[in-house]
PAGU-373399 format. One record per residue (C-alpha): x, y, z. Coordinates in nm, 2 decimals, always signed. Layout:
// residues N
X:Y:Z
...
***
This chain:
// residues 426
+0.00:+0.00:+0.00
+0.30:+0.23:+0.05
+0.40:+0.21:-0.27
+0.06:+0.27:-0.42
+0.07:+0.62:-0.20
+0.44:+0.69:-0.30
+0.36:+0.68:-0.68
-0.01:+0.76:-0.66
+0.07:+1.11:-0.54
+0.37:+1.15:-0.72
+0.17:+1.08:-1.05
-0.10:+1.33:-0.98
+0.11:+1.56:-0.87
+0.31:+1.57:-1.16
-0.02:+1.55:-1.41
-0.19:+1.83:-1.23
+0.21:+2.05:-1.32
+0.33:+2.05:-1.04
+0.74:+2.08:-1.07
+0.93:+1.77:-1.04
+1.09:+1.80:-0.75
+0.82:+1.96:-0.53
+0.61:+1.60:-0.65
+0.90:+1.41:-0.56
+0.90:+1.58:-0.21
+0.56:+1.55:-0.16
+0.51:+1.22:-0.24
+0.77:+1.13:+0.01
+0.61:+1.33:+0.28
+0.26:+1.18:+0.19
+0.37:+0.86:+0.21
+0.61:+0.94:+0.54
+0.24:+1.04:+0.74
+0.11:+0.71:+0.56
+0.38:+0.49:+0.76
+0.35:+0.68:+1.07
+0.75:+0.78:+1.02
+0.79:+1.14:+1.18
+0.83:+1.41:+0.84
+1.18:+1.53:+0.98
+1.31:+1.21:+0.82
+1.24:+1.32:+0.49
+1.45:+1.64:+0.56
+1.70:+1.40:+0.69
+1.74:+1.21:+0.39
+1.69:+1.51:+0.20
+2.02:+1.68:+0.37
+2.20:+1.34:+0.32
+2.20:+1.33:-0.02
+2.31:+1.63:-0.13
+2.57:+1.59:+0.13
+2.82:+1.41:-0.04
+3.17:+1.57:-0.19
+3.15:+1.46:-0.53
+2.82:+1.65:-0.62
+3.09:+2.02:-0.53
+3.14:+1.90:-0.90
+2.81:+1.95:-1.05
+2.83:+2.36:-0.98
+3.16:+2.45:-1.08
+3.11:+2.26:-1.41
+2.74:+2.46:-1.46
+2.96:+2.76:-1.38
+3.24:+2.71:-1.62
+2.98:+2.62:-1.86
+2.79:+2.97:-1.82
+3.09:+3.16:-1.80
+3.17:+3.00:-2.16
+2.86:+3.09:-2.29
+2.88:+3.43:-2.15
+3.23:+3.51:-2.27
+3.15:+3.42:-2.66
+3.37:+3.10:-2.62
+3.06:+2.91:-2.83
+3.07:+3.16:-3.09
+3.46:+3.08:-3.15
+3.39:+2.65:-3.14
+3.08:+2.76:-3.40
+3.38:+2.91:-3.61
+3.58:+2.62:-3.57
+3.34:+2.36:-3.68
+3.24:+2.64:-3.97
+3.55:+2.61:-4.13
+3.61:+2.26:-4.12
+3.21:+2.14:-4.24
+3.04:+2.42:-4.34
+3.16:+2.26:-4.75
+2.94:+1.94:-4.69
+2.59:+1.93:-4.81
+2.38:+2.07:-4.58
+2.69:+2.26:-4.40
+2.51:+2.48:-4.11
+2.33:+2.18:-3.99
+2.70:+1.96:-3.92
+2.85:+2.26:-3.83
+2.54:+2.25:-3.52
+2.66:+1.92:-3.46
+3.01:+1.95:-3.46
+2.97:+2.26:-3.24
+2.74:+2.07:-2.98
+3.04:+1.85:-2.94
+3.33:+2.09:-2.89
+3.08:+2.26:-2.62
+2.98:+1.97:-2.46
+3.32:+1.89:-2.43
+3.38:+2.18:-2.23
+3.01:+2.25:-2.05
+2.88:+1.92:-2.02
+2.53:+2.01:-2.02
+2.24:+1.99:-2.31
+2.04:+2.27:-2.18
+2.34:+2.50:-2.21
+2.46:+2.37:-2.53
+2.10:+2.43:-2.71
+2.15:+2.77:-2.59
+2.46:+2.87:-2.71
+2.43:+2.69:-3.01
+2.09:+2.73:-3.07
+2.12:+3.15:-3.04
+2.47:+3.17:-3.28
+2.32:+2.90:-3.52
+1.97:+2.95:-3.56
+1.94:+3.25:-3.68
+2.22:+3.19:-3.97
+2.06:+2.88:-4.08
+1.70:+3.06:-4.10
+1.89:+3.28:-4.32
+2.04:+3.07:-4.54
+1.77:+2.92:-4.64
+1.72:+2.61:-4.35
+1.39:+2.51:-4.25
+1.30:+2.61:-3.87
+1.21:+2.27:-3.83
+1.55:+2.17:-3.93
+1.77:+2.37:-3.73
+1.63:+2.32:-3.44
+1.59:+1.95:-3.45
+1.97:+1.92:-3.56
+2.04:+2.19:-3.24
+1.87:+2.00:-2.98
+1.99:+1.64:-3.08
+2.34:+1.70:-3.15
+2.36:+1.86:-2.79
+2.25:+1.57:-2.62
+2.62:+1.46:-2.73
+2.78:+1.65:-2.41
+2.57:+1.45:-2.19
+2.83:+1.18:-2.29
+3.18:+1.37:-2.37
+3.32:+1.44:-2.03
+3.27:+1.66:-1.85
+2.92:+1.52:-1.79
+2.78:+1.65:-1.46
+2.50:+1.32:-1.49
+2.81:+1.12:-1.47
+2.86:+1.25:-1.13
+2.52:+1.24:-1.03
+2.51:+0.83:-1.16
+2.81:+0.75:-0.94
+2.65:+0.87:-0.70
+2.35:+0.67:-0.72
+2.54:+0.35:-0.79
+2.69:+0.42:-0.42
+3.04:+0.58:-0.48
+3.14:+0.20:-0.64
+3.19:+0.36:-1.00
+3.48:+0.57:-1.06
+3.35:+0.92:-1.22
+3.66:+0.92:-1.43
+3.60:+0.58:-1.58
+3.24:+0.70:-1.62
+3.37:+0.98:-1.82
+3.63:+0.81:-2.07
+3.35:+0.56:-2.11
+3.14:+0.85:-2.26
+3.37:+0.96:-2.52
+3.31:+0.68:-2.83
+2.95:+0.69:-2.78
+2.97:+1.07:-2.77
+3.12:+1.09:-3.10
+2.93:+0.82:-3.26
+2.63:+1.00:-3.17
+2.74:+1.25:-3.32
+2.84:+1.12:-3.64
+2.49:+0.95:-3.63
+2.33:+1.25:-3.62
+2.53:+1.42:-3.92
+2.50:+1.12:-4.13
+2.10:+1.20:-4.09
+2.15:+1.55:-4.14
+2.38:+1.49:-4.45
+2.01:+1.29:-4.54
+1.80:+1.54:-4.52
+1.97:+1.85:-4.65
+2.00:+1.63:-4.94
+1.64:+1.56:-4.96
+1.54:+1.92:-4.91
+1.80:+2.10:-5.12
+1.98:+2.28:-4.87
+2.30:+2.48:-4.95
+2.72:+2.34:-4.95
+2.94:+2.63:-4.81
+3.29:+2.70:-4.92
+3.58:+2.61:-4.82
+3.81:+2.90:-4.68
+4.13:+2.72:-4.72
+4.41:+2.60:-4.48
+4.50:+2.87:-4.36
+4.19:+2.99:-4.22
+4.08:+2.66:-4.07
+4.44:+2.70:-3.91
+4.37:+3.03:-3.74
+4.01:+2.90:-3.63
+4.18:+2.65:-3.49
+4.45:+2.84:-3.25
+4.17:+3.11:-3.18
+3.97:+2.83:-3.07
+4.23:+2.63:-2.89
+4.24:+2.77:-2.57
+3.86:+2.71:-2.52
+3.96:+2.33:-2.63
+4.20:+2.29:-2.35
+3.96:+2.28:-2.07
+3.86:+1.95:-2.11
+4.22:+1.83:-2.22
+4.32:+1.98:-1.87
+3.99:+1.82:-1.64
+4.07:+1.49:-1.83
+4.45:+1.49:-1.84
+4.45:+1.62:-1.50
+4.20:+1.37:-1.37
+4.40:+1.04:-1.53
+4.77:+1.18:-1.41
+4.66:+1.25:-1.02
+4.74:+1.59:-1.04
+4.41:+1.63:-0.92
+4.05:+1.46:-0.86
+3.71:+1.48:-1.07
+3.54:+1.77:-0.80
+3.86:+1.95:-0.77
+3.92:+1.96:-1.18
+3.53:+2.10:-1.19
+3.67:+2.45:-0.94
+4.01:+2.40:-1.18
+3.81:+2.46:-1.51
+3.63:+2.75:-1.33
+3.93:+2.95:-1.28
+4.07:+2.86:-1.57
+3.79:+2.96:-1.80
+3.76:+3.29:-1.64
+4.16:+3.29:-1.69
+4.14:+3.28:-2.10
+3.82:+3.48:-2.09
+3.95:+3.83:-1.91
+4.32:+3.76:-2.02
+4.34:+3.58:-2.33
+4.02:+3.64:-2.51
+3.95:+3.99:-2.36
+3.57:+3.87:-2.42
+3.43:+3.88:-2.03
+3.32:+4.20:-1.93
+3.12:+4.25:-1.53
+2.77:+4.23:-1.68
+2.83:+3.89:-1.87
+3.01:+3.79:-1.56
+2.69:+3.88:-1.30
+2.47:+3.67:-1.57
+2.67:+3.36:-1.57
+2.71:+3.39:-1.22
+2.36:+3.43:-1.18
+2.25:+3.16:-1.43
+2.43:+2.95:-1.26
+2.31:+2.98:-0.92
+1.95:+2.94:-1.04
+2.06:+2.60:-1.21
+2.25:+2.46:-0.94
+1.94:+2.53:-0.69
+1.72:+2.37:-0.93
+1.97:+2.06:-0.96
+2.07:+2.02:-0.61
+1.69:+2.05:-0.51
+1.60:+1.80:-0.75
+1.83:+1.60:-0.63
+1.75:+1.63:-0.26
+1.36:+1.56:-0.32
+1.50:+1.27:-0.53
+1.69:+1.11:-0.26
+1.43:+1.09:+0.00
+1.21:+0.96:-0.26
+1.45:+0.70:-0.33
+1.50:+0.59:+0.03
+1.16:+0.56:+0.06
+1.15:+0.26:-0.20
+1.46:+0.12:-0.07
+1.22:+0.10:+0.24
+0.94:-0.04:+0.06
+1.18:-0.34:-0.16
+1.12:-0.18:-0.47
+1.47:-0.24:-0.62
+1.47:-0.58:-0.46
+1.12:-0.66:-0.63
+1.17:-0.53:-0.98
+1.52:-0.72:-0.96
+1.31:-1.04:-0.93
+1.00:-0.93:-1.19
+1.26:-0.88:-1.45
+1.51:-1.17:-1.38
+1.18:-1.39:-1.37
+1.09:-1.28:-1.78
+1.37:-1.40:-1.89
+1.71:-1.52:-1.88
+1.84:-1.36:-2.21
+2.05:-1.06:-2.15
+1.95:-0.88:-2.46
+1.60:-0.93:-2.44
+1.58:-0.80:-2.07
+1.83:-0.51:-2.17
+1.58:-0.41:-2.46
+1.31:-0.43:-2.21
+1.53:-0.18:-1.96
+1.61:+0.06:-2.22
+1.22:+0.10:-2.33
+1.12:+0.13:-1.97
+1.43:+0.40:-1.97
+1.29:+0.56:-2.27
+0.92:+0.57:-2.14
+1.02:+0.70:-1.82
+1.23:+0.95:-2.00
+0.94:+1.15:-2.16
+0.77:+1.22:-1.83
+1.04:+1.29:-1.61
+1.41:+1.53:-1.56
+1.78:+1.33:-1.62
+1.87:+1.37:-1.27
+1.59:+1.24:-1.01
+1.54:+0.99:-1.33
+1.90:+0.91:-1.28
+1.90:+0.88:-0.88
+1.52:+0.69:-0.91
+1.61:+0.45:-1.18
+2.03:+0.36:-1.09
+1.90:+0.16:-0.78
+1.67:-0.02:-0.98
+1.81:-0.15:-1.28
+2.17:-0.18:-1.18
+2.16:-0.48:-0.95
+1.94:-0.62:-1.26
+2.23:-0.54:-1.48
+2.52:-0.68:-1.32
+2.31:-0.99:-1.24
+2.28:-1.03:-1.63
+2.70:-0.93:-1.66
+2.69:-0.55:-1.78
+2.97:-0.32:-1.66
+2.83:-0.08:-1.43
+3.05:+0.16:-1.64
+2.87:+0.07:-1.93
+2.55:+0.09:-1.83
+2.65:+0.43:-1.73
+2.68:+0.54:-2.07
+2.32:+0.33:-2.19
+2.13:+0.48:-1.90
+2.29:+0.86:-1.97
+2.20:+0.84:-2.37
+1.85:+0.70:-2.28
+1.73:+0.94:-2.06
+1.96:+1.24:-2.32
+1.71:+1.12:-2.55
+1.39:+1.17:-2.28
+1.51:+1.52:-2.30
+1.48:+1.59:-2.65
+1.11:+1.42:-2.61
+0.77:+1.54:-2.55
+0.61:+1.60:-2.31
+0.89:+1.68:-2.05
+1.14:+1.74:-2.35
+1.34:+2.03:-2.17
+1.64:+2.06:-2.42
+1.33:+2.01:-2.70
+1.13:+2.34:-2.52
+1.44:+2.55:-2.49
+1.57:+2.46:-2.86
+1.16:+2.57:-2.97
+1.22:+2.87:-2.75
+1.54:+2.99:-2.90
+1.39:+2.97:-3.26
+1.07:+3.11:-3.16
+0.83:+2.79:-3.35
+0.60:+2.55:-3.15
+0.67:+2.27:-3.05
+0.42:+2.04:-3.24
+0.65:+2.19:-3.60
+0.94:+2.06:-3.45
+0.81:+1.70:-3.36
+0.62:+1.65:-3.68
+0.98:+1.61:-3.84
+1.23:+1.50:-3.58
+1.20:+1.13:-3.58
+1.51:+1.07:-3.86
+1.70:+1.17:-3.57
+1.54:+0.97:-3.29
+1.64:+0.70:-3.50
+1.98:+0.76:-3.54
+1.98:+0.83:-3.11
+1.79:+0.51:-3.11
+2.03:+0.29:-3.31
+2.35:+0.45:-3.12
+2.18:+0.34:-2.81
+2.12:+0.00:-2.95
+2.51:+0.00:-3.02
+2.62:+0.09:-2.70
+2.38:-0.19:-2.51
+2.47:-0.46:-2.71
+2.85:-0.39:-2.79
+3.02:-0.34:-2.44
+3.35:-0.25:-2.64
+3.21:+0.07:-2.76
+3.25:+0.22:-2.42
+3.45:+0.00:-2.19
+3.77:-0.02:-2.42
+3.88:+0.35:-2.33
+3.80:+0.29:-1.96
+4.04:+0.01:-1.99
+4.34:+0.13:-2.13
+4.39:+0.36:-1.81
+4.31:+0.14:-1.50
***
């Protein structure tokens, strides 16, 4: 009966629009009073689990990622990618990809790489002739790709979940091949459709201005050669590289770029205050929530439903993913991320996945839920940004679920794919 009061409100809540986390927190307290367990407990698991080192991480990364954005360091990876792409058919829509990539690889986060990309991209592609439709579909795919390329502050929030047991760096080397093939996924389908739809080649500038796109670019690049180098050599550890790419990103900004004036600075700062509350709340509400069905045997009973289906691991890893994928459409990454981990890892182990590759299958699924309607929150900010409804975008957006789709297929049944990186540095 708990569990019927745990998800009962939890459902209604989030039908009637209430926020995420609030519904996660109240359904925790509902059910609390239900069980006759004093409400201060939900607090108290509320405090613990955003009490943990490793989540210091998850600001300073939204922080470098904002300061980035802020200090025109996007606009200088969009020139990058522009000079290396912007010749193939369709050019505009892999230079969104290839930018989504080089930004990931330096933000880690979807939300801020559809609005960086999405506002210096956008608006060219609209005037060259790209369908609204297009751009942003290409926008908000292709920047599900830094939910993968470390740094990815999920990554943190998953090792979290899995109880400290998987290493963050492994968890972020793991994400690199699947990062890229989603992206090269997602321009093969864009190569597709401009094709289809007759969209423009660009030209090629030459050498020497791919060269100096390059060096002007560069120092941008180097954060996440430094959090990554600097992680593997033990110069330094995966929270401490997130305050590292902080002061080093205001560093190239004010000094090297000249780009980072006090107003932009106040509005990354303040951007990424906002997010971090919304994150760390989500988080908190999450982990009360999650105690709660520790309490009530849920991981312990779906462990058993599942293993009882079937013995093929392939068949119950299918199964996973489309529960993934469901639950991805009506929920956020992160409590999805804390809720789910508990669940389906024990499963997964018991059927021989690494829990560093199922990492990277659990991060891509629920990268996809955000690009997905109804609770699509890249999707909405990617509409936003162009300024078209959402119903335009999803009416043409399927060529590149299926490419997501397939990549995630890759991943699950290939453990190579992400485990042969991890590998080569333990």
């Amino acid at each position: 009966m708990e569990l019927a009061v745990l998800f009962g409100t939890f459902v209604i809540l989030l039908v009637i629009g209430v926020p995420v986390a609030f519904c996660l927190g109240l359904a925790s307290l509902a059910t609390l009073l239900y069980l006759d367990i004093p409400m201060v407990v939900a607090f108290q698991r509320m405090a613990a689990g955003i009490d943990v080192f490793a989540l210091l991480a998850i600001p300073f990364f939204i922080y470098a990622g904002e300061l980035m954005n802020q200090s025109g360091i996007a606009v200088k990876l969009v020139r990058l990618a522009e000079s290396l792409l912007g010749r193939l058919k369709g050019g505009l829509g892999h230079v969104s990809v290839f930018s989504c990539m080089l930004f990931g690889a330096v933000s880690g986060s979807a939300v801020a790489s559809v609005s960086a990309m999405g506002s210096a991209l956008i608006p060219i592609m609209r005037e060259k002739g790209y369908d609204d439709d297009f751009a942003v579909n290409v926008t908000v795919t292709a920047s599900t790709t830094g939910l993968l390329i470390p740094p990815s502050h999920n990554m943190i929030i998953y090792s979290i979940a899995a109880g400290g047991s998987v290493s963050i760096i492994s968890l972020f080397l793991a994400g690199i091949v699947p990062g890229i093939l989603l992206g090269l996924a997602l321009m093969v389908v864009t190569y597709l459709i401009a094709a289809k739809r007759g969209y423009p080649r660009g030209e090629f500038p030459g050498w020497r201005l791919v060269g100096m796109a390059f060096i002007t670019a560069l120092p941008g690049l180097l954060s996440a050669v430094i959090i990554v180098g600097g992680i593997l050599s033990g110069v330094f550890t995966a929270t401490e590289s997130s305050a590292i790419s902080v002061v080093y990103t205001v560093f190239i900004a004010v000094f090297v770029y000249r780009s980072l004036d006090w107003p932009a600075f106040v509005t990354a700062t303040r951007n990424a205050v906002k997010t971090t509350a919304i994150v760390m709340l989500i988080i908190a509400s999450a982990s009360a929530f999650g105690w709660l069905m520790a309490v009530a045997e849920v991981p312990l009973r779906m462990s058993e439903a599942l293993l009882s289906i079937s013995d093929n691991p392939l068949v119950l890893m299918l199964l996973i993913n489309l529960m993934l994928l469901a639950l991805g459409t009506f929920m956020d990454m992160s409590p999805l991320i804390i809720i789910t981990t508990p669940i389906f890892l024990p499963v997964v182990t018991a059927l021989g996945m690494d829990p560093v590759q199922f990492g990277a299958v659990l991060i891509l699924n629920l990268g996809i839920g955000l690009v997905t309607p109804p609770v699509g929150s890249v999707l909405f900010v990617g509409c936003a940004v162009a300024g078209i409804p959402i119903e335009k975008s999803v009416r043409s957006i399927w060529p590149f679920y299926l490419a997501m789709i397939g990549v995630l297929l890759l991943i699950t049944a290939f453990p190579s794919i992400s485990l042969t990186l991890p590998g080569l540095f333990e």
